[in-house]
ZAFIDREN-633476 format. One record per atom (N, C-alpha, C, O, CB): residue number from 1; residue in one letter; atom name; y, x, z. Coordinates in steps of 0.2 Angstrom, whole numbers. Glycine has a CB too. Example, Ala and Ser with C-alpha at 12.3 -4.5 7.8 and 13.67 -1.06 7.14 Angstrom:
<sites>
+-----+-----+------+-------+-------+-------+
!   n ! res ! atom !     Y !     X !     Z !
+-----+-----+------+-------+-------+-------+
!   1 !   a !    N !   -28 !    66 !    39 !
!   1 !   a !   CA !   -22 !    62 !    39 !
!   1 !   a !    C !   -16 !    66 !    39 !
!   1 !   a !    O !   -17 !    71 !    42 !
!   1 !   a !   CB !   -22 !    57 !    45 !
!   2 !   s !    N !   -11 !    64 !    35 !
!   2 !   s !   CA !    -5 !    68 !    36 !
!   2 !   s !    C !     0 !    64 !    39 !
!   2 !   s !    O !     6 !    67 !    40 !
!   2 !   s !   CB !    -3 !    70 !    29 !
+-----+-----+------+-------+-------+-------+
</sites>
This chain:
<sites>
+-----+-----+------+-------+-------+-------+
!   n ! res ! atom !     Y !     X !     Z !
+-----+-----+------+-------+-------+-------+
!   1 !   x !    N !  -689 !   167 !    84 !
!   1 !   x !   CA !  -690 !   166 !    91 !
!   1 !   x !    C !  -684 !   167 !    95 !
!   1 !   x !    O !  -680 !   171 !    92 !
!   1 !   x !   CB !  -696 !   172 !    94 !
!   2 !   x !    N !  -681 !   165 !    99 !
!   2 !   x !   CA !  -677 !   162 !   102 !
!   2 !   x !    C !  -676 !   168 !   108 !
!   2 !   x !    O !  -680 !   170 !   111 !
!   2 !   x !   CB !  -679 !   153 !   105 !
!   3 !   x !    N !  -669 !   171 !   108 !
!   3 !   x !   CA !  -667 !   176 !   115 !
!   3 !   x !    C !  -669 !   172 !   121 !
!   3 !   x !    O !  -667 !   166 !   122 !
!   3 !   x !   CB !  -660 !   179 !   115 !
!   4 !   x !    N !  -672 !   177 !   125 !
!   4 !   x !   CA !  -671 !   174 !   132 !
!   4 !   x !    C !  -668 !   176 !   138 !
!   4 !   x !    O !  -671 !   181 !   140 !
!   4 !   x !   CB !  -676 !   174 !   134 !
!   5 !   x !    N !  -663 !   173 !   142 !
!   5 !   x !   CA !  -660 !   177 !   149 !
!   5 !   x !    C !  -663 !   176 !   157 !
!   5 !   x !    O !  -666 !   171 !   160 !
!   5 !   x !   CB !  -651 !   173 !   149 !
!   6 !   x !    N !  -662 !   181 !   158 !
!   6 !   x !   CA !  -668 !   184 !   166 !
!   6 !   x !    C !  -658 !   183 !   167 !
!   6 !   x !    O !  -653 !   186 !   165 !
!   6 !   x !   CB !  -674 !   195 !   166 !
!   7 !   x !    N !  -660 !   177 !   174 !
!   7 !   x !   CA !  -653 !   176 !   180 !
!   7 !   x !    C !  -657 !   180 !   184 !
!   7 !   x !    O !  -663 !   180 !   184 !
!   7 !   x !   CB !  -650 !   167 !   183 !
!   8 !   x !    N !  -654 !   184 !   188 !
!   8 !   x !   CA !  -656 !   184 !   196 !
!   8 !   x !    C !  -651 !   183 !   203 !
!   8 !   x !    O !  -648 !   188 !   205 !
!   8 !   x !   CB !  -658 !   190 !   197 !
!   9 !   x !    N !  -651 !   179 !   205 !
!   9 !   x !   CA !  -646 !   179 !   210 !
!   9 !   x !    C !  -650 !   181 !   218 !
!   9 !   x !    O !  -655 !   179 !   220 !
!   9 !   x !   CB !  -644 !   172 !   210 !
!  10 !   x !    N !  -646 !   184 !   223 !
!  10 !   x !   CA !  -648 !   187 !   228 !
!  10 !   x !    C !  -642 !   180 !   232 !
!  10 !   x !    O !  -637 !   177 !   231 !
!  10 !   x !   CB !  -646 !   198 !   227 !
!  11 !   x !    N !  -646 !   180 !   238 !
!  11 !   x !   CA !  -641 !   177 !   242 !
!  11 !   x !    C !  -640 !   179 !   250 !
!  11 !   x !    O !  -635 !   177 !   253 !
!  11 !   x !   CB !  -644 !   170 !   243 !
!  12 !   x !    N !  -644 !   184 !   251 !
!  12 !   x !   CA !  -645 !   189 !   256 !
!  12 !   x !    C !  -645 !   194 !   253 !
!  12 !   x !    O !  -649 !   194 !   248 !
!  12 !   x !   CB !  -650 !   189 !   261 !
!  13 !   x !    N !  -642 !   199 !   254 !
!  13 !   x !   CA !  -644 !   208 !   254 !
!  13 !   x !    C !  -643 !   212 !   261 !
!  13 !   x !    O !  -638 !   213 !   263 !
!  13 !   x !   CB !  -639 !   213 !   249 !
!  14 !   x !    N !  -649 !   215 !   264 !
!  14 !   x !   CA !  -648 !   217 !   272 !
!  14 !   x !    C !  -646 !   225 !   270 !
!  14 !   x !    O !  -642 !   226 !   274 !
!  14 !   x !   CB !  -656 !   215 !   278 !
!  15 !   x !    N !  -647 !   228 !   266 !
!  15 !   x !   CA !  -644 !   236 !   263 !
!  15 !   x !    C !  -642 !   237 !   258 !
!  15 !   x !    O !  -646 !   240 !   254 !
!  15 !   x !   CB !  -648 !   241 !   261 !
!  16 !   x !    N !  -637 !   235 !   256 !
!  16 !   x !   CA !  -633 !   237 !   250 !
!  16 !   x !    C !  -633 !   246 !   249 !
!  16 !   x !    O !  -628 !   248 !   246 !
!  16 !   x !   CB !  -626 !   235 !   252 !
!  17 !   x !    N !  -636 !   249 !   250 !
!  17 !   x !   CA !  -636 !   257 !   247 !
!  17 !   x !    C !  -645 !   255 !   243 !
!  17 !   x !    O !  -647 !   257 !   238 !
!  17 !   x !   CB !  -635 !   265 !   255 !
!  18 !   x !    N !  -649 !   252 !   247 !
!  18 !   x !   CA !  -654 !   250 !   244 !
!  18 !   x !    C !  -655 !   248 !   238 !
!  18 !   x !    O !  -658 !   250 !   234 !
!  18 !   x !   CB !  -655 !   247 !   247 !
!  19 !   x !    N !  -650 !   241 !   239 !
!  19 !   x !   CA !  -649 !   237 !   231 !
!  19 !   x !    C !  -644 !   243 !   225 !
!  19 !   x !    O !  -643 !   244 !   219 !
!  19 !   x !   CB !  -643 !   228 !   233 !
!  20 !   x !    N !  -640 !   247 !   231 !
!  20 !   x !   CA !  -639 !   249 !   224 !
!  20 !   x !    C !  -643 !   255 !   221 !
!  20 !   x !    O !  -642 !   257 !   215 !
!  20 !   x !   CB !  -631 !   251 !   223 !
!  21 !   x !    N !  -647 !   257 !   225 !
!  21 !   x !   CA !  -654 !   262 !   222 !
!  21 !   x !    C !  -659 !   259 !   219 !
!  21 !   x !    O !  -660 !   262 !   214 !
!  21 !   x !   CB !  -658 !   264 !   226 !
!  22 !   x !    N !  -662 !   254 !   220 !
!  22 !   x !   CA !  -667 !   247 !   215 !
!  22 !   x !    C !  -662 !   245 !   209 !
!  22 !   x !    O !  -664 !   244 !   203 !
!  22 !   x !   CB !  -670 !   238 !   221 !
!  23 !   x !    N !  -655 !   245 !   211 !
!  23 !   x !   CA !  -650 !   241 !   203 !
!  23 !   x !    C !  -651 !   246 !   199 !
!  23 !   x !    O !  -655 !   245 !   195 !
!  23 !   x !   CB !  -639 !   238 !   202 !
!  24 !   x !    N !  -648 !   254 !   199 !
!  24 !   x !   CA !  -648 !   256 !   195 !
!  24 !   x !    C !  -655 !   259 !   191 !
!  24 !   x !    O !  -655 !   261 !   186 !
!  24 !   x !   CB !  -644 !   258 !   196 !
!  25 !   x !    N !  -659 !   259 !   196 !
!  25 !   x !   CA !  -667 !   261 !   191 !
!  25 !   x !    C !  -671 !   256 !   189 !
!  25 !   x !    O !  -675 !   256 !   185 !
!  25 !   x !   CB !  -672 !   265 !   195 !
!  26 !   x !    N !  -668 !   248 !   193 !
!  26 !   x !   CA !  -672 !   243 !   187 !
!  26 !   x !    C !  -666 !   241 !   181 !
!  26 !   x !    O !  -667 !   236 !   178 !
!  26 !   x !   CB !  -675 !   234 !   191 !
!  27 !   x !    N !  -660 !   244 !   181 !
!  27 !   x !   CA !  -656 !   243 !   175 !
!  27 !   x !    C !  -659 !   247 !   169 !
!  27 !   x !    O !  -660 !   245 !   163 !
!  27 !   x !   CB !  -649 !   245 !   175 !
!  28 !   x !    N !  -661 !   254 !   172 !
!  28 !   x !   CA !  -664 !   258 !   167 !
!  28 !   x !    C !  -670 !   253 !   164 !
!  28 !   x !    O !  -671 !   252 !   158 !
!  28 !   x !   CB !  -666 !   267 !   170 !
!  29 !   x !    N !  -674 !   252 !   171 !
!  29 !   x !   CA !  -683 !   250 !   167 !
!  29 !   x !    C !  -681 !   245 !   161 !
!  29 !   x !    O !  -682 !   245 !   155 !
!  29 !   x !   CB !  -689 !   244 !   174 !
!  30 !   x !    N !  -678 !   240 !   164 !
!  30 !   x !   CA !  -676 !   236 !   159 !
!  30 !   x !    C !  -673 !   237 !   152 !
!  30 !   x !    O !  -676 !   234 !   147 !
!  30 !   x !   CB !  -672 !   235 !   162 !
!  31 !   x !    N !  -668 !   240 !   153 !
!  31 !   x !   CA !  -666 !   241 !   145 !
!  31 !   x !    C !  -670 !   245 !   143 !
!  31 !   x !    O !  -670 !   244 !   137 !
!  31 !   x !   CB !  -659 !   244 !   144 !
!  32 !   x !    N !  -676 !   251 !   145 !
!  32 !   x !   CA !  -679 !   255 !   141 !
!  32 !   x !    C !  -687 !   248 !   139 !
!  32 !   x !    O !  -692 !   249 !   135 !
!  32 !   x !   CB !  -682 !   265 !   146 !
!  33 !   x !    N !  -687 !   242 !   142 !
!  33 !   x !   CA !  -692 !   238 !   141 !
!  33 !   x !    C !  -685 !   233 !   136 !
!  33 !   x !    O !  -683 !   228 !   140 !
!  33 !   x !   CB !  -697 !   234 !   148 !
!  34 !   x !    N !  -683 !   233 !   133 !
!  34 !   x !   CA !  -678 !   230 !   128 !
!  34 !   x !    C !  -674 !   226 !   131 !
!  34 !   x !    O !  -671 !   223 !   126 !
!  34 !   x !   CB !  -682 !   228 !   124 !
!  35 !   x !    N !  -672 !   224 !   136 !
!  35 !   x !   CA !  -666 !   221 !   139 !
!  35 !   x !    C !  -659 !   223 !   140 !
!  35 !   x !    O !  -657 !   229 !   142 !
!  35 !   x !   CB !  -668 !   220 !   143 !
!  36 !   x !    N !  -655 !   219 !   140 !
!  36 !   x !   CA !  -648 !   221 !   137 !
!  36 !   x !    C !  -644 !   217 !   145 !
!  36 !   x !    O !  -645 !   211 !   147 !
!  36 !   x !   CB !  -644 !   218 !   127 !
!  37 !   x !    N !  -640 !   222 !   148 !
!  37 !   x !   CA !  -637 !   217 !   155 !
!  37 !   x !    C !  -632 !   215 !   152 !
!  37 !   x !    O !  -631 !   218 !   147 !
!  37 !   x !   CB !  -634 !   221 !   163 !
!  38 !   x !    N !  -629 !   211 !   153 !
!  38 !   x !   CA !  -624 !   207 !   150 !
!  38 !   x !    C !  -619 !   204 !   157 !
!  38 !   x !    O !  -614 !   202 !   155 !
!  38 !   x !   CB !  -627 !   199 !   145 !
!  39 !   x !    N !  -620 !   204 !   162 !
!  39 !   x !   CA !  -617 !   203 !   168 !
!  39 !   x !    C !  -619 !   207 !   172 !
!  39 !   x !    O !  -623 !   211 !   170 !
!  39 !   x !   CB !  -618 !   197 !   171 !
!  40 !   x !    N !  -616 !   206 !   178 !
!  40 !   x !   CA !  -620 !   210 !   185 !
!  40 !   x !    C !  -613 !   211 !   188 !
!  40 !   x !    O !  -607 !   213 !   186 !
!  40 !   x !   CB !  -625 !   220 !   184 !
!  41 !   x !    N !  -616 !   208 !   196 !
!  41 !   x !   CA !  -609 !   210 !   202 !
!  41 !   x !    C !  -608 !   202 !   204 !
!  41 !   x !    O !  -612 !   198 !   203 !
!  41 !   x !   CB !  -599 !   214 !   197 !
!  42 !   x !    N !  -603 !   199 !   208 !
!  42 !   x !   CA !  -601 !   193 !   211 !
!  42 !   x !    C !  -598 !   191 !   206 !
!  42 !   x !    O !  -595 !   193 !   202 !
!  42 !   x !   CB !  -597 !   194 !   218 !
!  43 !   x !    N !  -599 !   183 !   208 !
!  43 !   x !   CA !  -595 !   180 !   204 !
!  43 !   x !    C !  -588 !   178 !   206 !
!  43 !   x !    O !  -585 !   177 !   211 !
!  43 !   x !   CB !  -598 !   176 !   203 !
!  44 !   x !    N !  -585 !   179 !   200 !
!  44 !   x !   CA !  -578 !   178 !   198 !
!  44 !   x !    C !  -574 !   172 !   205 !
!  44 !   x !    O !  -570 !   173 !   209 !
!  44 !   x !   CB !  -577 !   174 !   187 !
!  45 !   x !    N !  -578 !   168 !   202 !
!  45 !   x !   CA !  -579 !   161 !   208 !
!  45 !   x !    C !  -582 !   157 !   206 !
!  45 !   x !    O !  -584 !   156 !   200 !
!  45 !   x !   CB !  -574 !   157 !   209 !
!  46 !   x !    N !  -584 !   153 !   211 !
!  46 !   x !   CA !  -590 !   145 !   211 !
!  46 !   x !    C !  -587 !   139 !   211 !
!  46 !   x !    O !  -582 !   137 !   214 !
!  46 !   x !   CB !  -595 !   144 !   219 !
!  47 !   x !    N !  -590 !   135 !   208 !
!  47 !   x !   CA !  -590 !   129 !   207 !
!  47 !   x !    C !  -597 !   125 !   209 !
!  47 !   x !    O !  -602 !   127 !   210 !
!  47 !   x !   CB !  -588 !   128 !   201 !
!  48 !   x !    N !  -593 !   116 !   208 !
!  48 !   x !   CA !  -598 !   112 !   214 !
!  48 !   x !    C !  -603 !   115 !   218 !
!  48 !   x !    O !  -609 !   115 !   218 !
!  48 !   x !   CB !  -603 !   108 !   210 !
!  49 !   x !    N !  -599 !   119 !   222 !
!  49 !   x !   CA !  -606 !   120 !   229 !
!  49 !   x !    C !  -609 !   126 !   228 !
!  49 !   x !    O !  -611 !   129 !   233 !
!  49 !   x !   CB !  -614 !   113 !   227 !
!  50 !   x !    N !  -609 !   130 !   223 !
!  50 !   x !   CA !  -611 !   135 !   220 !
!  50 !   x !    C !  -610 !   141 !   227 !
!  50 !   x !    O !  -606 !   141 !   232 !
!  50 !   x !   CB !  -607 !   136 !   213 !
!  51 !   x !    N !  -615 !   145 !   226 !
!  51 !   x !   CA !  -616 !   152 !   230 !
!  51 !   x !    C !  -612 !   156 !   229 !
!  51 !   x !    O !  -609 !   154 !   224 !
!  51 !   x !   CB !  -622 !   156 !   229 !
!  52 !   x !    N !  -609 !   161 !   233 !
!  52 !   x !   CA !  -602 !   168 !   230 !
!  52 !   x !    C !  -608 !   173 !   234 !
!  52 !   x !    O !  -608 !   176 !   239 !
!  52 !   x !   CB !  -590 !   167 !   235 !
!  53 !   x !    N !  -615 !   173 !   228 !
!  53 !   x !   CA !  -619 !   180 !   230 !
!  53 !   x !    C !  -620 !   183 !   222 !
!  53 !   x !    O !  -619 !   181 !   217 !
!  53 !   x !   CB !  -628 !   179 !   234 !
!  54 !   x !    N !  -623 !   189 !   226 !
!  54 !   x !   CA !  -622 !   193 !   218 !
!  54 !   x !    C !  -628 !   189 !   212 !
!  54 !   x !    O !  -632 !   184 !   213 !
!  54 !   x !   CB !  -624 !   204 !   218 !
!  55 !   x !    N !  -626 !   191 !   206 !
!  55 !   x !   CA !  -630 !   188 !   199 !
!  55 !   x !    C !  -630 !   193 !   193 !
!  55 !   x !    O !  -626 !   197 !   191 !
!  55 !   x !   CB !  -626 !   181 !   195 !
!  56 !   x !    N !  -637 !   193 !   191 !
!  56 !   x !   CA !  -638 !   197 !   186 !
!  56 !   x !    C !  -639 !   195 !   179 !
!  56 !   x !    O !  -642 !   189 !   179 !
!  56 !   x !   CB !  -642 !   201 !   188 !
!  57 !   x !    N !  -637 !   197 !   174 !
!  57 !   x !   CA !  -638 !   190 !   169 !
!  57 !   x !    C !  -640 !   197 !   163 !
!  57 !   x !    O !  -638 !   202 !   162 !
!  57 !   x !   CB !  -629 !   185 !   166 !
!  58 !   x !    N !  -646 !   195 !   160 !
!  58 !   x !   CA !  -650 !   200 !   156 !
!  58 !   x !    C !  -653 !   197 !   149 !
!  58 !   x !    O !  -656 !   191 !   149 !
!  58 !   x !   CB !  -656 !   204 !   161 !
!  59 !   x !    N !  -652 !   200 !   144 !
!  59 !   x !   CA !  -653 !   197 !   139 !
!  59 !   x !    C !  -660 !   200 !   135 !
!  59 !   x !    O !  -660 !   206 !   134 !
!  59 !   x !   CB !  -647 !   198 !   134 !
!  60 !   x !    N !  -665 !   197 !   132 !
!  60 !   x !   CA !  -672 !   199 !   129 !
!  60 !   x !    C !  -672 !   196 !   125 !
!  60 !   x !    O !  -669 !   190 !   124 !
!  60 !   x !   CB !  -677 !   198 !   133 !
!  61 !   x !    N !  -677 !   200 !   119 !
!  61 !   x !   CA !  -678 !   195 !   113 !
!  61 !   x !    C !  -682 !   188 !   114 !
!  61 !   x !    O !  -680 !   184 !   111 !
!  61 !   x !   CB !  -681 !   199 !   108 !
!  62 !   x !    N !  -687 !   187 !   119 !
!  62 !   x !   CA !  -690 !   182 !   118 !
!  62 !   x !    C !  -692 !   183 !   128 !
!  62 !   x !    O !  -691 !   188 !   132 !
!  62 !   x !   CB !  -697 !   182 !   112 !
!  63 !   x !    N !  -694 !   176 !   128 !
!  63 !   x !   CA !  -696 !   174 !   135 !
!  63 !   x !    C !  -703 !   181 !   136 !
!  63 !   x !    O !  -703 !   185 !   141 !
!  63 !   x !   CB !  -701 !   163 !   135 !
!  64 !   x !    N !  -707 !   180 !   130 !
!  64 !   x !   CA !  -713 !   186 !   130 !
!  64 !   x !    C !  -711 !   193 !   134 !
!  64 !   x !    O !  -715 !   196 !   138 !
!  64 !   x !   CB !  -714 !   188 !   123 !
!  65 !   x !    N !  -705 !   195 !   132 !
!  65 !   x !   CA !  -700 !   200 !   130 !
!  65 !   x !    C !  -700 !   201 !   139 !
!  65 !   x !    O !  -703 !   206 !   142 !
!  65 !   x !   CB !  -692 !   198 !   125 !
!  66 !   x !    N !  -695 !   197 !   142 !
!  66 !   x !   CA !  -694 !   197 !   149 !
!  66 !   x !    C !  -699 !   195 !   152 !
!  66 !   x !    O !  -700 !   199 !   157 !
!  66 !   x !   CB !  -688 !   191 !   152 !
!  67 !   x !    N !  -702 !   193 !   152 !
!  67 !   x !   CA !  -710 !   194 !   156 !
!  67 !   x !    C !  -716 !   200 !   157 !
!  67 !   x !    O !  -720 !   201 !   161 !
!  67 !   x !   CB !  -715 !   189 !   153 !
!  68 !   x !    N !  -715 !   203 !   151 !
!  68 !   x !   CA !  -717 !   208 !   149 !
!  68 !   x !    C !  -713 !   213 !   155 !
!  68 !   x !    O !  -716 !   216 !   159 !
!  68 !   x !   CB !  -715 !   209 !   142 !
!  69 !   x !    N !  -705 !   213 !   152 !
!  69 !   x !   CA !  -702 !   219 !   156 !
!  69 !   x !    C !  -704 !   217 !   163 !
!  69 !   x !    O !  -708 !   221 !   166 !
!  69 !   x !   CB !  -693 !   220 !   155 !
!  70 !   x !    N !  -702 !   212 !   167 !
!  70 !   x !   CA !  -705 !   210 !   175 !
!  70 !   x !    C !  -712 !   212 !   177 !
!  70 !   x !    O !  -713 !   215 !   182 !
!  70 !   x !   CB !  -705 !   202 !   176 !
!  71 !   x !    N !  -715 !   211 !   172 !
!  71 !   x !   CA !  -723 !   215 !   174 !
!  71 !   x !    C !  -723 !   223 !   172 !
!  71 !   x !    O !  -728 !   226 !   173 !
!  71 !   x !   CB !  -730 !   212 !   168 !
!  72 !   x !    N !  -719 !   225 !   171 !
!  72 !   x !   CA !  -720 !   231 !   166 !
!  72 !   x !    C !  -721 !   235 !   172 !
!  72 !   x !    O !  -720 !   232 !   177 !
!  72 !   x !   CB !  -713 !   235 !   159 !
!  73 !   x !    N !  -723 !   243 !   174 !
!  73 !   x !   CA !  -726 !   249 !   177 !
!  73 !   x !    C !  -720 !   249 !   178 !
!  73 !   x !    O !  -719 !   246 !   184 !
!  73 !   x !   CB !  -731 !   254 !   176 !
!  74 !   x !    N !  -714 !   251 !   175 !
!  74 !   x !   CA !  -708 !   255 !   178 !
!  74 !   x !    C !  -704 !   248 !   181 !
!  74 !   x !    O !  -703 !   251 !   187 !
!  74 !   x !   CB !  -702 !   260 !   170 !
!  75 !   x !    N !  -703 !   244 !   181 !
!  75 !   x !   CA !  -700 !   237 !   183 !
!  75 !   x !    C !  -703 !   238 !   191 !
!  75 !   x !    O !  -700 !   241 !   196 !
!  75 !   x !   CB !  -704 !   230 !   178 !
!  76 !   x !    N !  -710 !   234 !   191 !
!  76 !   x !   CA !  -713 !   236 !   198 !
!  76 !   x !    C !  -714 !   242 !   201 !
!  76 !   x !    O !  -716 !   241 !   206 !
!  76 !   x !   CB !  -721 !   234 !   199 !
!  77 !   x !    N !  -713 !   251 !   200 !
!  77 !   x !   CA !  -711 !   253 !   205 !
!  77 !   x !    C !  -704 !   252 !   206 !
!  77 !   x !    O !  -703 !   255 !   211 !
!  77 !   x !   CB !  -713 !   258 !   206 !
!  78 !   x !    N !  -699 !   250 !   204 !
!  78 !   x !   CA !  -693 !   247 !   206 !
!  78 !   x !    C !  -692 !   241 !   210 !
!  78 !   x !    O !  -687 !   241 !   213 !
!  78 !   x !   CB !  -690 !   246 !   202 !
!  79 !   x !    N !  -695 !   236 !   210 !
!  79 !   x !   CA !  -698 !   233 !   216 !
!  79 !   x !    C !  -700 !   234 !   224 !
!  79 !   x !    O !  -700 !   231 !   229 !
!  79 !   x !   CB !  -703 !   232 !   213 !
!  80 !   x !    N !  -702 !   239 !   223 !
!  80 !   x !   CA !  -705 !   244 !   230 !
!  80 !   x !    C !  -698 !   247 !   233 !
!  80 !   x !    O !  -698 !   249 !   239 !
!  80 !   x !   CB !  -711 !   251 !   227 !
!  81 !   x !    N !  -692 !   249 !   227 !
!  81 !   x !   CA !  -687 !   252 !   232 !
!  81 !   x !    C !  -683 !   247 !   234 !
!  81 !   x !    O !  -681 !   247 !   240 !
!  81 !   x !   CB !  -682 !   258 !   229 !
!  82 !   x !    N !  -681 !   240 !   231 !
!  82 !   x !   CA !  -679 !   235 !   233 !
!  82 !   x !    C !  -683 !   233 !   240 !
!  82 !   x !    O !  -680 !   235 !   245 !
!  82 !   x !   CB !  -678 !   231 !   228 !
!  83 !   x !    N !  -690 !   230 !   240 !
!  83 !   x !   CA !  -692 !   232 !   246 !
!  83 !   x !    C !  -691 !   225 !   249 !
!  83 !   x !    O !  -693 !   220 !   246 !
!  83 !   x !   CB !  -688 !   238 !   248 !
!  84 !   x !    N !  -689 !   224 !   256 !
!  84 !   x !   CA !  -687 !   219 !   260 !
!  84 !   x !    C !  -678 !   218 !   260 !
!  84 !   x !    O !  -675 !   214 !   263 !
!  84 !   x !   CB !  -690 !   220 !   267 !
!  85 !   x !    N !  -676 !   221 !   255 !
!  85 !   x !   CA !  -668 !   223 !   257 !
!  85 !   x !    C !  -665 !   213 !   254 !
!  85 !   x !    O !  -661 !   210 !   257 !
!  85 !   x !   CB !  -664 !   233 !   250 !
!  86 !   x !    N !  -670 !   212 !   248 !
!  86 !   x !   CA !  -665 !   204 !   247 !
!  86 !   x !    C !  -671 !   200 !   247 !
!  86 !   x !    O !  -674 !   200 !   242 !
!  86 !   x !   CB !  -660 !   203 !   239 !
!  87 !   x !    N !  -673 !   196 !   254 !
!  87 !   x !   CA !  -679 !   194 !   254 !
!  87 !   x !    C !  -676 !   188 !   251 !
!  87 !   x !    O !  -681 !   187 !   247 !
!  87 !   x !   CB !  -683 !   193 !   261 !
!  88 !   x !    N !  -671 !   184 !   250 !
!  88 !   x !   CA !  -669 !   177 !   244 !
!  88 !   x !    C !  -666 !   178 !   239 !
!  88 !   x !    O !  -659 !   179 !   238 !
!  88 !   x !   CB !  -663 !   170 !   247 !
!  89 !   x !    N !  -669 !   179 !   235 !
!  89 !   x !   CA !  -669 !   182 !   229 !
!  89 !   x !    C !  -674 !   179 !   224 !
!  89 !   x !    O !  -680 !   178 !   224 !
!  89 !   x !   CB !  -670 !   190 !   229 !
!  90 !   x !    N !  -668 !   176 !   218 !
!  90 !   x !   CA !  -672 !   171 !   213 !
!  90 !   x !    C !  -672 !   174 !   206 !
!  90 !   x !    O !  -667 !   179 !   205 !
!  90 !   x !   CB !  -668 !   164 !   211 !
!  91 !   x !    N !  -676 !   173 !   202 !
!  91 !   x !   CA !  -678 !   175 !   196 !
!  91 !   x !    C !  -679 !   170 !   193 !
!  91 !   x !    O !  -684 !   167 !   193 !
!  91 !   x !   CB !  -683 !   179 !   195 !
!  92 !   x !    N !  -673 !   168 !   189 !
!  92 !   x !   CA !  -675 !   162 !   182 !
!  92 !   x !    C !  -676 !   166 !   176 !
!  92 !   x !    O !  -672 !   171 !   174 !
!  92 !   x !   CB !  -669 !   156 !   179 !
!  93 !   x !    N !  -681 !   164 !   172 !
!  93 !   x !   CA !  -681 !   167 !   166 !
!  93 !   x !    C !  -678 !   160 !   161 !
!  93 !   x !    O !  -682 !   155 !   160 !
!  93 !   x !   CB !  -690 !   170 !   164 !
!  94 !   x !    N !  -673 !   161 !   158 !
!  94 !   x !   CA !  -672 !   154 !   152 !
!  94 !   x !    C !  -672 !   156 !   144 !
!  94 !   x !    O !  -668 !   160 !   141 !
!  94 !   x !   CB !  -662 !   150 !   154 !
!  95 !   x !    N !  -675 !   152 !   141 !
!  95 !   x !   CA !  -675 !   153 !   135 !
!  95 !   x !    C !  -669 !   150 !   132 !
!  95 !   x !    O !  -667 !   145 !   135 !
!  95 !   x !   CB !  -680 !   152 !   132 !
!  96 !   x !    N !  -665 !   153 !   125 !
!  96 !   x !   CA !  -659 !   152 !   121 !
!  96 !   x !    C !  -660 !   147 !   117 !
!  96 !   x !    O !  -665 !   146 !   113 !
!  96 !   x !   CB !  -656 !   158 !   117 !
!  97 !   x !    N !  -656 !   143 !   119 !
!  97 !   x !   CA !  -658 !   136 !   114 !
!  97 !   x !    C !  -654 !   138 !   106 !
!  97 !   x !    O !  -654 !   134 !   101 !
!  97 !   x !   CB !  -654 !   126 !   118 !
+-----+-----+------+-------+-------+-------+
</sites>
């Protein structure tokens, strides 16, 4: 079965002490639901057109894997402290070819 990567890119953050209260306890949820951060923070720089908002890049064994952790109990109440703080905020889940 094929690894899978959880992007998230934020394009608004209205509290940054916020986000960094929801980053560090959905980093824990995460990795204790078997995900590995492999990125996190602004990008280096953009190309064609590209956004300069933050990205998170998270590695799972399977799509199953990251769907799981996003549903998981400890995940969603980290949800709740993030809150309204990054109302445009994307979640791609991409499987590893």
């Amino acid at each position: 079965m094929p690894k899978a990567y959880w992007v998230a890119t934020y394009r608004t953050v209205s509290n940054p002490d916020a986000l960094a209260a929801y980053g560090k306890n959905a980093g824990t949820a995460l990795q204790a639901a078997g995900g590995k951060i492999l990125a996190r923070g602004m990008p280096s720089t953009t190309l064609d057109g590209g956004y300069m908002g933050r990205t998170v890049l998270v590695e799972f064994d399977s799509v199953d894997a990251a769907l799981a952790a996003y549903n998981s109990p400890a995940y969603q109440e980290c949800l709740k402290l993030l809150g309204d703080v990054a109302k445009e905020r994307d979640i791609r889940i991409i499987e590893a070819i």
